[in-house]
C-alpha positions in Angstrom: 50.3 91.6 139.3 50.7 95.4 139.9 49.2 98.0 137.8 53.1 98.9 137.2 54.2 95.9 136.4 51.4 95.1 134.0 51.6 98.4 132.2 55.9 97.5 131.7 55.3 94.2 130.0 52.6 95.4 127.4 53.5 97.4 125.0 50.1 99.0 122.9 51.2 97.8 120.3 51.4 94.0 121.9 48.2 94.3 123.0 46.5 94.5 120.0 46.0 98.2 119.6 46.5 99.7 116.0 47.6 103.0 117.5 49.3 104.1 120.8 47.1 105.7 123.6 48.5 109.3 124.6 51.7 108.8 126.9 52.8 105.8 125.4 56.2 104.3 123.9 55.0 102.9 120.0 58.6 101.6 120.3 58.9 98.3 122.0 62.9 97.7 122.0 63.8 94.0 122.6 67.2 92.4 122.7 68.1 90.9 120.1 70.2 87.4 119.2 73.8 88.7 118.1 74.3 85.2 116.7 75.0 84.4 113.3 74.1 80.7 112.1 76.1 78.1 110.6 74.9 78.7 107.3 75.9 82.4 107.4 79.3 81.6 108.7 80.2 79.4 105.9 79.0 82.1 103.5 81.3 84.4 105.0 84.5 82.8 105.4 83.8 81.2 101.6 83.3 85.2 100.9 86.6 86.0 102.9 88.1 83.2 101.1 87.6 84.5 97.7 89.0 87.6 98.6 92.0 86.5 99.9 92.1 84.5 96.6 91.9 87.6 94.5 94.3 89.5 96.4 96.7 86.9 96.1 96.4 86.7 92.0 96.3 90.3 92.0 99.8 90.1 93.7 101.1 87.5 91.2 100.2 89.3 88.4 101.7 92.4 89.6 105.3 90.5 90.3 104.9 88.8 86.8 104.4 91.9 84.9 107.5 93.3 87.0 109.8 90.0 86.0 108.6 90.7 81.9 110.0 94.1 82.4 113.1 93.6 84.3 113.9 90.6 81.9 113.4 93.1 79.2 115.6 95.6 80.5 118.2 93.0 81.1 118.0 91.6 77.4 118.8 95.4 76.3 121.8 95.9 78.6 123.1 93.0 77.4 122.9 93.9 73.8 124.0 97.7 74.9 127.5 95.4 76.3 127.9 93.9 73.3 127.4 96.9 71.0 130.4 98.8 73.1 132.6 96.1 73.0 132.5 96.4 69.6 132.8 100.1 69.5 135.6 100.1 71.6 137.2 97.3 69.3 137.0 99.6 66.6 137.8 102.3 68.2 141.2 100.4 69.1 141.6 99.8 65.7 140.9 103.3 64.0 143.8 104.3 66.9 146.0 102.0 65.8 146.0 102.7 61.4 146.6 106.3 63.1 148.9 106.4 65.4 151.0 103.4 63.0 151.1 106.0 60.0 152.2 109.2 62.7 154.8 106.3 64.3 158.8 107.7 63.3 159.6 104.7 61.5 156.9 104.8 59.3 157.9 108.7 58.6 161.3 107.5 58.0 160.6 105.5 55.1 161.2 105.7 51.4 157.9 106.0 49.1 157.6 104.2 46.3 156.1 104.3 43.0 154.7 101.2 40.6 157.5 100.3 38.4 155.3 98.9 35.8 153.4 96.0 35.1 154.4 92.4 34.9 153.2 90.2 32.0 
């Protein structure tokens, strides 16, 4: 082995040394795995689960507190229908006692009075 070589594959702090000598790396950078185990996959897709689960109910609630409202809203217009029906029903009627009592045969006749009582 070279004196190059040998002086690449130790690091000081692989050798034993508590502090670096001057000129040195302290730093010995290694590659690392990039793998993730079984265990921590299953953790994360049960984690990516539950959020998809939440999202979901988060959805549902939204399109359930929508449907209370637009049933409400529909309960009203149909009482708001119902209520000008009838206005307009009376209004028909009001019209008619009017326009009845302005009518020329109603102008053309007689009045009368109470002739009395019967007994």
């Amino acid at each position: 082995m070279t004196y190059s070589s040998l002086s690449m594959s130790q690091s000081p702090l692989a050798r034993g040394q508590r502090f670096a000598s001057r000129n040195q790396n302290a730093v010995d950078f290694r590659r690392g795995n990039g793998k993730l185990g079984p265990i921590s996959n299953t953790v994360i897709l049960i984690i990516l689960a539950c959020l998809l689960g939440l999202l979901y109910l988060t959805q549902v609630t939204k399109t359930d507190a929508y449907g209370y409202t637009i049933d409400k809203l529909q309960t009203q217009q149909s009482e708001l229908k119902h209520q000008n029906e009838d206005l307009v029903l009376a209004s028909a009627q009001m019209q008619s006692l009017d326009r009845v009592q302005a009518s020329a045969q109603a102008t053309a006749l007689a009045p009368t009075a109470p002739s009395g009582t019967v007994r």
